[in-house]
N, C-alpha and C positions, 0 to 999 in steps of 0.2 A: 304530580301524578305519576304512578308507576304505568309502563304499561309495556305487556309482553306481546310484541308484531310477527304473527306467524305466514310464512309463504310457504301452503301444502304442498303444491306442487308448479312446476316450471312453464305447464301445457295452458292451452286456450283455445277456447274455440269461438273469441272474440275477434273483430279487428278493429281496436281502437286505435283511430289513428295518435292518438297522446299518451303514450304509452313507455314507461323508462324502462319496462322490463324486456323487450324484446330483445336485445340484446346483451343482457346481461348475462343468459347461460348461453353457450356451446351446444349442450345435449340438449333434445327435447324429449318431452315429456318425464323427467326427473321428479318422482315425487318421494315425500317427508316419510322416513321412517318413524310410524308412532311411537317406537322406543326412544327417541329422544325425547319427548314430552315425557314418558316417565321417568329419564334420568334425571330430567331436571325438577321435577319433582320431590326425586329423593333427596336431590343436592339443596334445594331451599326448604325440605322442611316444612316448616309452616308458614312459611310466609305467603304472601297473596298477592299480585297485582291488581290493582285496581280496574283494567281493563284489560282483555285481549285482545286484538284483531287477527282476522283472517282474511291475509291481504292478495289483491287478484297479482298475476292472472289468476284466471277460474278457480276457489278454491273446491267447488263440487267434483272438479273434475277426477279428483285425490278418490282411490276407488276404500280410502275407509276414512275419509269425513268425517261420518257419524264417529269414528274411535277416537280422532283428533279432538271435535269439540268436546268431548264428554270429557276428555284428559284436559282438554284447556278449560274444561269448565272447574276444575279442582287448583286449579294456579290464579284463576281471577275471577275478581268478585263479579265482571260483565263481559258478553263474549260478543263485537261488535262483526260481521260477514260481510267483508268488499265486494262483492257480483259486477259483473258488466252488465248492463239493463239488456242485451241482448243473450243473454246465460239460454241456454237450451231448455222449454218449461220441461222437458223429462227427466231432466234433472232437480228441480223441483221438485216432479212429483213423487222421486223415488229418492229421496234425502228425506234425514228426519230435520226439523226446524226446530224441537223444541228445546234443544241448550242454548238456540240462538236467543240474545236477548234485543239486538237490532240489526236491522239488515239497510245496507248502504249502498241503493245500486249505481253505480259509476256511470252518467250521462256525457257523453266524448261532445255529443252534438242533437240536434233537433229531429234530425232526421232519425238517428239511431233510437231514440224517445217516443218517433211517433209511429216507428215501424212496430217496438215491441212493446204498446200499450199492454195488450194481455198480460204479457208480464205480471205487470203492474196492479191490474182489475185479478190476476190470479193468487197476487200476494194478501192483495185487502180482502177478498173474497174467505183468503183462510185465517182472517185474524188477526195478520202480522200489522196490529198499530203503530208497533215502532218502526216505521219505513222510512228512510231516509233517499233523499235526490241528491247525490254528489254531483255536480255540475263541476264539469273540469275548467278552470280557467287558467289562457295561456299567454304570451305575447302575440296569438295569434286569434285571437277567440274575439268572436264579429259581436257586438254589442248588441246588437239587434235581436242576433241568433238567439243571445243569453236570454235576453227578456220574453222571448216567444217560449222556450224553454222552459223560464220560470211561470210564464202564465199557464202552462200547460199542468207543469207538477201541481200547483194550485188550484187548478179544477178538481185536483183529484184529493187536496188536503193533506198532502205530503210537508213535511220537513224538511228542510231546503238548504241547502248549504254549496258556497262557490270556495273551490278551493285548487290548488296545484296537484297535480300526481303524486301521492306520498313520497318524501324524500326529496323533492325536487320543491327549487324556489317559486315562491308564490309571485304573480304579476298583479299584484291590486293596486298600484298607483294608478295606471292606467285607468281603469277602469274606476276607479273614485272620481278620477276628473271628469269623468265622463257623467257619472249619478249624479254628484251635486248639483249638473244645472238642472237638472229633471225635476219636472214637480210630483207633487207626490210622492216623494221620496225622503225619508229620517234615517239619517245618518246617526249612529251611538257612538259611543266611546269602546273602547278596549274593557270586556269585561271577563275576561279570563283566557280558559286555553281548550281547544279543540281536536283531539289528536296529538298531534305534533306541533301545532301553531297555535297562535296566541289569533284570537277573536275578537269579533268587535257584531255588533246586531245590526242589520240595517232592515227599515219599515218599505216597502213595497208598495203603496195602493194600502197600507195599514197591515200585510203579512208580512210578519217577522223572518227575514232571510240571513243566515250567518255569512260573512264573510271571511276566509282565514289571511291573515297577514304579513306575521313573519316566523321564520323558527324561533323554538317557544326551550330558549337554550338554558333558560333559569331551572336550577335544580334538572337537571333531566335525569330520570330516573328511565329508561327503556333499554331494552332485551329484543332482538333482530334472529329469528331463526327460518334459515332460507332450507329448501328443498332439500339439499345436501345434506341437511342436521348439523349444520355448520352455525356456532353461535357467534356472534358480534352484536356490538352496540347497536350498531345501524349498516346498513349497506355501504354507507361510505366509509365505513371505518378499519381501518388497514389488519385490526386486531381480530383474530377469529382461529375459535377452534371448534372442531368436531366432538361429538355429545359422545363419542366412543372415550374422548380423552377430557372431556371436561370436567376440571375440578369448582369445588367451591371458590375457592380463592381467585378464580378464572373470571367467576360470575360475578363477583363484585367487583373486580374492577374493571367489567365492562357496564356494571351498573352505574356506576359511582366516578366514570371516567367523562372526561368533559363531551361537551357536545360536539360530533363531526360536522354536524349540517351547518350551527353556526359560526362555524371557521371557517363554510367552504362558499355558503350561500347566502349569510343573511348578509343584507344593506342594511344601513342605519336609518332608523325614520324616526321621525317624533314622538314621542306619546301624549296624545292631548289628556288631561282631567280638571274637571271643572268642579270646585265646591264653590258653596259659600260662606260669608260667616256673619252672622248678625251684629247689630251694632254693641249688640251684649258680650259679643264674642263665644256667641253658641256655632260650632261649626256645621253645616251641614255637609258630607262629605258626600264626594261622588258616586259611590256607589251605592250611597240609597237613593239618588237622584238618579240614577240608572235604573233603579226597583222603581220608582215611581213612574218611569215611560214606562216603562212594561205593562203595570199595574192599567195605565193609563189606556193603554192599546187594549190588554187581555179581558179586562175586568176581573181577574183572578193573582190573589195574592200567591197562593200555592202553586198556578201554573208560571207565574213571571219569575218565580224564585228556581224554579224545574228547569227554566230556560235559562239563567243563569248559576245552573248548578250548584246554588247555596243551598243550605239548612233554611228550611220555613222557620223552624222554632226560633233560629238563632235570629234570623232577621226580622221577627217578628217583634222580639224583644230590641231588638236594635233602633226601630219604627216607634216604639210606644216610650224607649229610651229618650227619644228625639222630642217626641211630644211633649215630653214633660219640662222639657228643658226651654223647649220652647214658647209653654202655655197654651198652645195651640192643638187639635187634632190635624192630622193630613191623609188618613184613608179611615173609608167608613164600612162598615161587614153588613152587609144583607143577607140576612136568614130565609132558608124557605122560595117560594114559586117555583116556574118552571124551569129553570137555571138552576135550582136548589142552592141558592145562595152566589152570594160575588161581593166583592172590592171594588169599589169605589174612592174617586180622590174627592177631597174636600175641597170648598171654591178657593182657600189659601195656597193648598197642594197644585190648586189649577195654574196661578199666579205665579205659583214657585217654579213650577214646569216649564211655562212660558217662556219667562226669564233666563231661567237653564239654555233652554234650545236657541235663544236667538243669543246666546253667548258663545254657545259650543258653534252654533253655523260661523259663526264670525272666524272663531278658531279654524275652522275647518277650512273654508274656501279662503282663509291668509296663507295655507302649506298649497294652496294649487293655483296662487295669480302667478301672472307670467311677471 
C-alpha cells in the first residue's frame, strides 16, 4: 500500500498526554505551505497513492485546510483526517469535510471520550459514517480504562481500532495476555495491514475491534511531509529534503527505500495461520477461514470482505472455487426482507469454523503460558 502521511501544521490545541509530537519541533505553530503538495504533484505526474493521512497534532488548525485536502485529494485515491476527539467543534463547523473520506479521532483516555461526546453526536449528526475511535495503546494504558472506552465507542457504532501513536512502536503483547482469558472475546489471525501496522481483528462481546501489531515493514511504499515541507520517508528517517529543492529522483528513493521503523522498533513475534487440508488433499487456506468468521459474526458477505479489505468479487469466486472442490456448499445468500438480503454459513461451514477456532486458541494462548 502506498501511502502519502501529511503533518499541516506543528500547533494544537489538544493535550494528549501520548503524544510523540510534542517535542519534535522547536517553533510553534509552524504550518505546511500548500505549495509543497503541488510540487509534488508535478514531480509524480500521474501516479496516485493509495491513501493520504492528515496526521495530528490538530490538522484543522492549518488556516487553509480546505486547500491542503483538496491538493491531497489529487495524489490519493482516500484522504484519511487524525483529530484529537477533543479538536474545537468551531472548527468543525467552519471546515469543509467533504474531501474527507474518513475521520479518525485520537482517544488518549476515557475521560478525554467522555468529556467531548458532542464531538462525536456532531460528527454522526452530519453524516460522517466513516468515523473511526483511534484508541491509543501504551505500556502504560490500564485495561480496564480501554474496555470502558471501547464500550463507550460502541454505544455509539463506531469503528474501533487500538493502536500506538503513529510512528512509534505498538504494545500489544501485553494486552493479548491480558484478552485471552476474557470471555467473550475472539481473537483472529493477522489479516493484513492498517496504516503503518500489520492487523489482526479481534471480536468483543461479537464487535469487531482491530488491533495494530507490528510495523508493516514489507514493501513499504510511504511519503512523510512535515510542517516544514520537508519530505522524508518517515519521521525517523535521517533523509529529508525540502519541496523547494525536491527532485523526482529524491522521491523515489524515499519511496522505495527500506523501512526506518522496522530497523528502529519492530520486535520479532510470531505469525500464527491456520489451514487445513482435506484428506483429498483439497486445501483450505486461511484466509478464507478468516472470511468465514467474519461472515459468521456479520452476516454479510460484502461487509466481511470491506473489513478485510479484499475484492468481494475476487473472494467470491475464491468461496464458490472452494466449493467445488470440495463437493460441499459453505455460505448461503438470502434475498430480500428487512435486512435486504445476508450470508449465511452452512451447518459444514459451521463445523469447519468451530474446528478452526479451537485450533487457533490453542495456538494462541501456547505464545502467552509462562
Amino acid at each position: 500500500m502506498n501511502i502519502l502521511a501529511i503533518q499541516p501544521s506543528s500547533k494544537c490545541d489538544s493535550n494528549c498526554l501520548v503524544c510523540p509530537w510534542k517535542e519534535k519541533f522547536s517553533c510553534v505553530g509552524v504550518m505546511l505551505p500548500p505549495e509543497a503538495l503541488e510540487v509534488l504533484t508535478s514531480n509524480l505526474e500521474d501516479f496516485k497513492f493509495d491513501e493520504g493521512i492528515l496526521i495530528c497534532p490538530n490538522p484543522l488548525l492549518h488556516p487553509k485546510i480546505d486547500v491542503i485536502t483538496r491538493e491531497t485529494g489529487k495524489l490519493c485515491r482516500k484522504i484519511v483526517l487524525f483529530l484529537p476527539v477533543s479538536v474545537s467543534r468551531s472548527f468543525l463547523h467552519k471546515t469543509s469535510l467533504e474531501n474527507v473520506d474518513f475521520i479518525s479521532l485520537i482517544i488518549p483516555s476515557y475521560k478525554d471520550l467522555k468529556s467531548n461526546l458532542q464531538t462525536v453526536k456532531m460528527l454522526l449528526s452530519q453524516g460522517m459514517d466513516n468515523l473511526e475511535a483511534y484508541i491509543l495503546l501504551d505500556f502504560n494504558s490500564d485495561f480496564a480504562e480501554l474496555f470502558s472506552i471501547i464500550d463507550l465507542c460502541k454505544s455509539y457504532g463506531l469503528k474501533i481500532i487500538l493502536g500506538p501513536s503513529l510512528y512509534t512502536s505498538p504494545y500489544t503483547d501485553k494486552f493479548l495476555e491480558k484478552i485471552v482469558k476474557k470471555e467473550n472475546v475472539e481473537i483472529g489471525l493477522h489479516y493484513g495491514r492498517k496504516y503503518f501496522y500489520n492487523a489482526i481483528k479481534i471480536f468483543i462481546d461479537n464487535y469487531p475491534v482491530t488491533l495494530l501489531t507490528s510495523p508493516s515493514a514489507e514493501n513499504c511504499r510511504t511519503l512523510y511531509l512535515n510542517p516544514y515541507g520537508n519530505f522524508s520517508k518517515c519521521p525517523l528517517s535521517k533523509f529529508e529534503v525540502n519541496y523547494k529543492r525536491i527532485t523526482r529522483k529524491d522521491l523515489r528513493k524515499m519511496l522505495f527505500s527500506p523501512c526506518p521503523v522496522s530497523q528502529k522498533l519492530i520486535r520479532l513475534s510470531p505469525k500464527i495461520q491456520v489451514s487445513f487440508v482435506t484428506k483429498d488433499g483439497v486445501e483450505i487456506p486461511g484466509e478464507l477461514l478468516e472470511l468465514l468468521e467474519l461472515v459468521s459474526q456479520i452476516n454479510s458477505f460484502r461487509a466481511a470482505c470491506k473489513v478485510l479489505g479484499v475484492s468481494p468479487s475476487t473472494y467470491w469466486e475464491k468461496i464458490k472455487s472452494l466449493e467445488e472442490k470440495l463437493g460441499i456448499s459453505l455460505v448461503i445468500s438470502i434475498r430480500g426482507g428487512r435486512k435486504k438480503g445476508a450470508t449465511i454459513l452452512t451447518e459444514f461451514a459451521k463445523e469447519l469454523l468451530n474446528e478452526y477456532r479451537e485450533v487457533r486458541e490453542k495456538a494462541i494462548l501456547s505464545l502467552y503460558e509462562d
